[in-house]
N, C-alpha and C positions, 0 to 999 in steps of 0.2 A: 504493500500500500504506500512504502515511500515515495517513490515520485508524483503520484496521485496530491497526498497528502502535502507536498514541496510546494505544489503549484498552488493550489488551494489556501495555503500559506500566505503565495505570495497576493489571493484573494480577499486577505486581511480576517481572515478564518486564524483560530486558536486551534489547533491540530494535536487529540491526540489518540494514541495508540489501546487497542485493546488485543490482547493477543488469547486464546485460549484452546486446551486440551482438546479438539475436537473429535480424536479418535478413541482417546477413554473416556471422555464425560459425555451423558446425553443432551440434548437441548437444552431438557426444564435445570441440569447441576451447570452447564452453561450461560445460562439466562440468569440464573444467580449470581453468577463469578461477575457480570456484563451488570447489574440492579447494584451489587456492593462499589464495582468500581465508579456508578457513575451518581454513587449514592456522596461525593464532595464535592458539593456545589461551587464553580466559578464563576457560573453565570447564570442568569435567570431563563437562557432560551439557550436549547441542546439540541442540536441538529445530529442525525446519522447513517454515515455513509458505509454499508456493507455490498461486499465482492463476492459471489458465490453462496458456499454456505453461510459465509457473514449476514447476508442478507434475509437468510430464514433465523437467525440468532438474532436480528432484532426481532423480526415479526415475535418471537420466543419469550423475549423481555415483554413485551407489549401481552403478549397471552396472561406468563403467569406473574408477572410485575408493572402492569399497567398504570398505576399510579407516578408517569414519568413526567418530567419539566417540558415545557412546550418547545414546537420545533419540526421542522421537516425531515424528511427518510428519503432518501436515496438508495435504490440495491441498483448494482451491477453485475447481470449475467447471473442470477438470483435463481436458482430449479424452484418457484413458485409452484409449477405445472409439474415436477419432479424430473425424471434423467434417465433419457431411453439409456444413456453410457453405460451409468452404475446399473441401471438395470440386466446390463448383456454380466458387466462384472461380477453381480451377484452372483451369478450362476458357480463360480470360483471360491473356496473356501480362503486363499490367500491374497484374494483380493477384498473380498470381505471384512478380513481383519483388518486392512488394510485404510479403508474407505473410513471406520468406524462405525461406532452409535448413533452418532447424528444422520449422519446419509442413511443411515439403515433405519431408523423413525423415520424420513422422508420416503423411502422407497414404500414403506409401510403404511403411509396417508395419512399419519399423525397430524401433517399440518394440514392438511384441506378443510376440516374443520373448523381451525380458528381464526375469529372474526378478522378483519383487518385493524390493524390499530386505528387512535380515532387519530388522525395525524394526515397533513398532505401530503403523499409518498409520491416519486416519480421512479420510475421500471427505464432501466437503460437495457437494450441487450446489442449484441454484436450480430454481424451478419458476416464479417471474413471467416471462412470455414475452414481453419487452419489451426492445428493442436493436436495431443496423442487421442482425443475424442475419435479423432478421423481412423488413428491409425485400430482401434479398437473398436469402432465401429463403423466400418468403411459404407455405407450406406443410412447412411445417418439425412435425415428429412433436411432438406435444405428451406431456408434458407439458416444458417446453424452458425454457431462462433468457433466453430472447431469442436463443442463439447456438450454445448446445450441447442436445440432450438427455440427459434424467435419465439413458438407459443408455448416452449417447457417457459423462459424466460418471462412472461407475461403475467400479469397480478391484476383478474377484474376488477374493478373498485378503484384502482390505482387513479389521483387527480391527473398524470399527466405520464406520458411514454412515447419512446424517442428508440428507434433501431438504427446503429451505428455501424460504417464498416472498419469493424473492428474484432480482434481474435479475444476468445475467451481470458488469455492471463492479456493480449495487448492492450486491453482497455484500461488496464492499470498504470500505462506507461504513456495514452495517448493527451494530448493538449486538447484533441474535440471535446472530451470525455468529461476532460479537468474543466472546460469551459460550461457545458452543459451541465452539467453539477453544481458549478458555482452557479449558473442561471437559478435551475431550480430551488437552490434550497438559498435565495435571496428574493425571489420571485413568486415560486409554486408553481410554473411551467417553464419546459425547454422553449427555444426556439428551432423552431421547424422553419425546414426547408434552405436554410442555408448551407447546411456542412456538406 
């Protein structure tokens, strides 16, 4: 997330970091570590920006610790809709162990259930289909970031959503990305049709 987080920075954003266990801990022992750290207030509005699974670990906070400070959500490349990938993966025991707890409650529909947070959230996904996605599942529905498809990536209810051409980890590294991000979560929507 560092270069992501560098730019953002330079967007006059206070930046910081959350990192946690995602293959031993499940969402809900996740979702706690993510309520305790953001339980020291520096500010009165808390904006956040999750990649991937990051992105179903806030939806997670928001489930079983909803009582958060105001503020807009951001996911990037977020399996919302889950992950034809992990799902070929599963079939593998040492991938399995591999992927963790948390994907393995996703591939299981733990999240489709829960409500959306009450928050303006904006859904980025990628459409350059380049990543080990491809090479593990070489028929993977296009239009795809290498890893997920545009509708795994997708969250009904979501205020505002924006498909980039950009590869599943490149979205982390790209300046479109960094800029649409800052739009939304200073705004509440991208800007379409420029990039």
């Amino acid at each position: 997330m560092y270069p992501l987080a560098r730019r953002l920075c330079r967007q006059g954003f206070i930046v910081q970091y959350f990192s946690y266990p995602s293959v031993r801990a499940d969402l809900r022992a996740n979702a706690g570590r993510l309520a305790d750290f953001l339980d020291h207030p520096c500010t009165d509005t808390l904006h956040l920006v999750g990649h991937s699974l990051g992105g179903i670990l806030i939806r997670a906070l928001f489930h079983f610790h909803p009582d958060q400070r105001p503020g807009r959500i951001v996911t990037l490349g977020s399996p919302h809709g889950g992950c034809q990938v992990a799902q070929r993966l599963n079939h593998h025991a040492l991938w399995r162990r591999a992927m963790g707890r948390g994907v393995m409650q996703l591939l299981a529909g733990v999240t489709l259930d829960w409500p959306l947070p009450q928050r303006e959230i904006g859904v980025i996904s990628g459409s350059h289909s380049f990543g080990l996605g491809r090479v593990w599942y070489r028929h993977l529905p296009r239009p795809n970031d290498g890893l997920l498809t545009v509708t795994e990536s997708g969250l009904p209810g979501a205020a505002d959503y924006i498909t980039l051409p950009v590869s599943h980890t490149g979205m982390l590294f790209s300046p479109v990305v960094a800029r649409q991000t800052d739009e939304f979560l200073k705004t509440g929507h991208f800007v379409h049709g420029t990039e």
